[in-house]
Every structure is written in structure tokens, then in C-alpha cells.
C-alpha positions, -999 to +999 in steps of 0.1 A: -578+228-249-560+240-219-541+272-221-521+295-189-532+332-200-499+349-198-509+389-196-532+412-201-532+432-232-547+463-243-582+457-254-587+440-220-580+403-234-558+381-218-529+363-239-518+334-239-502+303-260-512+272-278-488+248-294-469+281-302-496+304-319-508+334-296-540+329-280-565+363-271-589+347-246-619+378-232-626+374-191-595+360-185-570+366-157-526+366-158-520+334-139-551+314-149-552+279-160-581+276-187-601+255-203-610+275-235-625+270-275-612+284-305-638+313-312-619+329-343-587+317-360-564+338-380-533+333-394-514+352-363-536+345-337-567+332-324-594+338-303-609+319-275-636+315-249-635+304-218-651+266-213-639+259-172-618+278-154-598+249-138-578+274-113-591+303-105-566+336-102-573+350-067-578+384-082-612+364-095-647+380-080-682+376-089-693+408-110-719+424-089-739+435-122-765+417-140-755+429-171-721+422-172-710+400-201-739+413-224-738+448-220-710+463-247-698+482-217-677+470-190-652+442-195-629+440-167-659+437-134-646+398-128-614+415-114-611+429-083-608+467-085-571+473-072-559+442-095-578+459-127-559+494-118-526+476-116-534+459-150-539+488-164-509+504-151-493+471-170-507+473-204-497+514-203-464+506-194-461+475-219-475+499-248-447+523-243-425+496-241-436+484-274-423+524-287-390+521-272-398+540-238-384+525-205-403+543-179-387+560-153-407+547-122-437+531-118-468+545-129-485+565-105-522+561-104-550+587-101-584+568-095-616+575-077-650+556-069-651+518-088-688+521-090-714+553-093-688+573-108-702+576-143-716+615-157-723+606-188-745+578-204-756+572-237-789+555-243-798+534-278-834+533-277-841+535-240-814+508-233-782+500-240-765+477-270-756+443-260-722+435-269-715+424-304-749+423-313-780+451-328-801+440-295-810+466-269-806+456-233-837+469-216-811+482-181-830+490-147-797+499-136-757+508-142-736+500-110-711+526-132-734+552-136-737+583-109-768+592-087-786+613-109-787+587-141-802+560-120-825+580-106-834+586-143-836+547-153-859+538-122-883+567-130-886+562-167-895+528-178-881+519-205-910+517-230-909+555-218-876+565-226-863+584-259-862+564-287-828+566-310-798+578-296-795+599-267-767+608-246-772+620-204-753+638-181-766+639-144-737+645-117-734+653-079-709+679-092-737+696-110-749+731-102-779+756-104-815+744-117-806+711-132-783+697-102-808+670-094-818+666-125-807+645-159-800+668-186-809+647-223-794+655-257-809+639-285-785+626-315-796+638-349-791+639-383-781+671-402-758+689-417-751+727-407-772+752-430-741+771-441-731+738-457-749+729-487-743+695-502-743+674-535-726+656-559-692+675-563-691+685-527-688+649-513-665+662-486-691+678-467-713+645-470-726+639-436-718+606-416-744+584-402-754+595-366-732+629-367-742+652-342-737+689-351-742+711-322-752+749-326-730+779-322-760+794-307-761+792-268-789+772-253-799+771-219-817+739-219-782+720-226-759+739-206-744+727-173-723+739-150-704+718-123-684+725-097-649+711-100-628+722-067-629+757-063-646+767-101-679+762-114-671+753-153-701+757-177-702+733-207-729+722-233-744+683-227-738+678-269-699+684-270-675+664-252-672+667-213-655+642-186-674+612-177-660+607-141-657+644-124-645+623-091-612+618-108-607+646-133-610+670-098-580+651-088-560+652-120-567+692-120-553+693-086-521+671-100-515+689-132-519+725-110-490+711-087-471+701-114-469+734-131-442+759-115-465+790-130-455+821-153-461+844-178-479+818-208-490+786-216-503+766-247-538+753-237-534+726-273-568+709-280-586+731-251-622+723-255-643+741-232-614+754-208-618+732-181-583+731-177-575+764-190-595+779-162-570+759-139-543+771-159-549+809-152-547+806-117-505+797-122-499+818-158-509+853-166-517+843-199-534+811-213-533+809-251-563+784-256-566+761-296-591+742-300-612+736-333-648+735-318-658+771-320-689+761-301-666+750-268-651+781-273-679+799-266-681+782-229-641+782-229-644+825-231-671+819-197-651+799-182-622+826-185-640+855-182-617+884-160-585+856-167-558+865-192-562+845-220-567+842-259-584+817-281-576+803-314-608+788-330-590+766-348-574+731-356-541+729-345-526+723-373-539+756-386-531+775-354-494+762-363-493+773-396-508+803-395-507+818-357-477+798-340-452+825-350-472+855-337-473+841-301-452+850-271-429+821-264-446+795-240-433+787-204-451+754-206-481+737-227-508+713-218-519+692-246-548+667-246-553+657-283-583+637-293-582+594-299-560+600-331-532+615-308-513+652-321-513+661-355-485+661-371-481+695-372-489+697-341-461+671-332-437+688-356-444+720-337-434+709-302-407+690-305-388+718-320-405+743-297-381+738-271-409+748-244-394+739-209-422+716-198-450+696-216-480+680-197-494+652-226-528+641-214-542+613-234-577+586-239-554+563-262-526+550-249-514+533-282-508+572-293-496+584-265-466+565-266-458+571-304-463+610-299-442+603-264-414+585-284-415+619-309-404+636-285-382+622-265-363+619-300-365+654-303-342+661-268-375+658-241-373+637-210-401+614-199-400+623-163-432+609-149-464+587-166-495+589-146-527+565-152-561+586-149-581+559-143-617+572-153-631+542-163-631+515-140-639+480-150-630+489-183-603+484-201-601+519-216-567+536-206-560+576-203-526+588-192-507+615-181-471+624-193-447+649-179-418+660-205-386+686-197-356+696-216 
């Protein structure tokens, strides 16, 4: 069946029509004329593959990796690199759409290296998982990954390498003993000894492959890196940026972007690597973030700043700290996959806070939290797309708000 793929939608798939019904056709391109096969049929839509490609966008290359197509990684290597940003800048802007929001301008975009970029890697039995499928891809190489990590892969075959879950970090931004090293955490199963669990405590039930980190500080897993003019100090086993090349530049945007003053709401903090950033334009940074363990790198990372930290959700912080703060010149927020809570939401949109800076690694939230608050009296003024994952389809954004 021949099909024209229309536009690219989030997920990375293409769309386009047949005989009426929407058509979701993987490695696809705007502007092709396909050959494809029904893969999977539902009643909305269905999905197809791609039999001939009987004209070719000219955004079309030949993806440089071996793996590509069978890795569960990247999705988006057949298009050239400065087509797949513009993409993405599409599908961001499409998704707001979608929630009402006309945006402003166009989307300005942040982006760094296309290849070698990657900190952090995760390892399934020495390999990586092929797409849709329990196999392990036995990888020499990721053109994605940075220095450090395939350095790792060509030294350690792969009958040598960690079985079960693991997840690297290994960076030219790194600092101190392990800079030219690869830094492995191990993924393991086990719930936290002040948590005991059985029958009529189901809530504390562990999930499959959870990885509980310790309070306790261990030197073997922490890193520090140097992001412009800081060194920030983290632990391997909570969440860090995968692509320092760019998240140095989105520091340097959200520092211009703040006018500076007397306190800012740090929502969702993590380890501080913002919040450090922060302190240079505020006197005081009031830091929430649930992880108590990040917390513990957040108060070295702000040592000798004016700060204070809420080890807390932020719902909680809203219920029962919110009112005891100082008002807030401006707040940063950069909420997990799930978007704000709703307390959290709630909480800001009848804050009246001047400014808002809403970071984001789902763009399908972003845009209903946006639309929240533009309800509430805000002002979309700008929409950046941090573009840390190239040849992916995977979208982070940047909103500025003002009232």
C-alpha cells in the first residue's frame, strides 16, 4: 500500500493516511512517498512498516551505527541531525498546540554534539536490549556515548562485563580520581531496612528492579564534574544529566534569564545543580526536593551559599512549609516525567511569583501544567528545546512564564 507520511509525531513515528484511517509508520520522514504493511491494526489507527521507500525525503542519510534499528535506543539516526532538531522543535510545538497554547515565536533550540555526547549508559547484561524484544545486543560500541564509556566497552569484552543491570557514567566533564575512568553502579533488589514488609503493609512492597540508594555517603559512587565555573558533586545511583555538553549551556541560558534578588524556589532540586547556579543571582535559594540522599550532595554543592532545603515532596513542602517562606522573586521548577503535582500546580498558579522558569523531560506534561498556568493570569513568553538526546525522539523543554 502506498501511503505520503504527513508529520512527525511524538513518539518519533511518522503519520500518515490510508483510505481515511491514520496511519503511524516508524523510520519514516514528512514528505515521503512509502511503500508500507500493516504491522498492527486498531480500531483508530494502525501501524506500518516500511516495504520501499519509493522517494526518498532529502533529509534521508544512511545511519552511521550498526546497531541502529535493533538497539531499543535511538530512533531518529536516518535523519540528518539539523532536520531531527527541527522535528523536534515541531512535535513540541504541535503538543502545545494540542493544550490550547499558540506559541509566541519559534522555538529556540539549545543543542550540542550529535554523537559522543552521552554520560550515562545503562548496561543489561553486558549489552544492551534489542528493541522490542528480551535479547541482549552484545555492543562494541555507541556512536551516542562519550569518551570514557567506549573506552569501557573496547576494554571489557563482553563475556566480561557485569551481569544484570548496571548503569555507567564516564564524562570529559568529570573531575578528581575517576575523570578517566567509568564509574559502575550495580541495580539491586531491596528494600530499605527501616521498612519492614508483609501482608498488611503492601504499600511498601518493593518493585521489580528498584534501586534504593543509601543515605550514607560513598566515595566509590560519587562524582564530581565541572559544569562552567562549578565543580558539582553527585552520586552515580540517583539521577544526573546524560549530555553535560548541553546542560552547561542551558545553565548559562536559565542564569541570563534570571534578573537576580533576594529568593527563589529551587521546586524538584535534586542534587543542586542548578541551585548552585541559582546562588550566584539570589541571596537565598530555598531548595524541595524529596530525595534526601540528593540532598546530601545538594548541601555540598551549596556550602558558603544562602540557601535552605526541604527534604520533602512537594506536595508536602506546600502543605506544610509553603506559608512559612519568604515570598519568592522567581522559581525554577523541573518536575519529574509525571509533570507538577497538583499541589504543586495549585501552589503556583496562585503564587503570583513574577517569573517561572518550567524545565521539563515530557513534553506531553509540560504543556498541560503550561496551559494551568497561563489560565491562572501567566504569560508564555519563550519555549526553548534542550535537545539532550539527539537521534532520539525524546523531547525536554524550557518554558519562561511572567505576570
Amino acid at each position: 500500500m502506498e501511503i505520503i507520511a504527513e508529520k512527525i509525531t511524538f513518539g518519533g513515528n511518522s503519520l500518515g493516511k490510508i483510505d481515511g484511517k491514520s496511519v503511524f509508520i516508524p523510520y519514516a520522514i514528512p514528505g515521503e512517498k512509502l511503500d508500507v504493511e500493516i504491522t498492527e491494526s486498531k480500531k483508530d489507527y494502525d501501524t506500518a512498516g516500511i516495504v520501499k521507500i519509493l522517494e526518498a525525503s532529502k533529509n534521508r542519510i544512511i545511519p552511521p551505527c550498526p546497531y541502529y534499528g535493533k538497539c531499543g535506543g535511538c530512533n531518529m539516526m536516518h535523519i540528518e541531525p539539523a532536520y531531527q532538531r527541527q522535528l523536534r522543535a515541531s512535535i513540541l510545538e504541535d503538543l502545545f498546540s494540542q493544550n490550547g497554547i499558540k506559541f509566541k515565536e519559534s522555538v529556540e533550540i539549545i543543542y550540542g554534539p550529535d554523537y559522543e555526547y552521552r554520560a550515562r549508559f545503562q548496561l543489561t547484561d553486558g549489552g544492551l536490549s534489542q528493541r522490542k524484544s528480551n535479547q541482549i545486543i552484545p555492543i562494541e560500541k555507541c556512536l551516542c556515548a562519550e569518551k570514557n564509556i567506549n573506552d569501557y566497552l573496547a576494554e571489557k569484552d563482553f563475556s566480561q562485563r557485569e551481569k544484570g543491570r548496571c548503569h555507567l557514567f564516564g564524562s570529559s566533564f568529570m573531575q578528581g580520581e575517576n575523570a578517566s575512568s567509568v564509574v559502575i553502579s550495580k541495580e539491586i533488589k531491596k528494600i530499605p531496612e527501616t521498612v519492614k514488609y508483609d501482608k498488611k503493609n503492601k504499600k511498601h512492597k518493593p518493585k521489580e528492579n528498584h534501586y534504593f540508594a543509601g543515605t550514607v555517603y560513598s566515595p566509590e559512587y560519587s562524582v564530581g564534574v565541572k559544569l562552567n565555573d562549578k565543580l558539582i558533586y553527585f552520586d552515580v545511583r540517583g539521577f544526573f544529566q546524560s549530555n553535560l555538553f548541553v546542560f552547561s549551556k542551558v545553565l548559562e541560558v536559565i542564569k541570563a534569564l534570571l534578573p537576580g534578588g533576594n529568593n527563589i524556589l529551587d521546586m524538584y532540586s535534586g542534587c543542586g545543580s542548578i541551585s548552585a547556579f541559582l546562588a550566584d543571582k539570589y541571596q537565598n535559594v530555598v531548595m524541595v526536593e524529596h530525595n534526601r540522599d540528593a540532598l546530601v550532595y545538594a548541601e555540598k554543592n551549596l556550602a558558603g551559599k544562602g540557601h535552605v532545603s526541604y527534604g520533602m515532596s512537594g506536595a508536602a513542602w506546600v502543605k506544610n512549609c509553603a506559608a512559612s517562606c519568604p515570598s519568592f522573586d522567581a522559581c525554577l521548577i523541573d518536575p519529574p516525567r509525571s509533570g507538577m503535582e497538583k499541589e504543586v500546580s495549585d501552589y503556583l498558579c496562585n503564587s503570583k511569583i513574577p517569573l517561572i522558569l518550567s524545565v521539563s523531560c515530557d513534553p506531553t506534561t509540560h504543556a498541560r501544567d503550561a496551559a494551568k498556568l497561563i489560565k491562572a493570569g501567566y504569560n508564555m513568553q519563550k519555549v526553548y528545546l534542550l535537545d539532550f538526546y539527539p537521534n532520539t525522539s525524546h523531547i525536554e523543554s524550557l518554558c519562561i512564564f511572567t505576570r
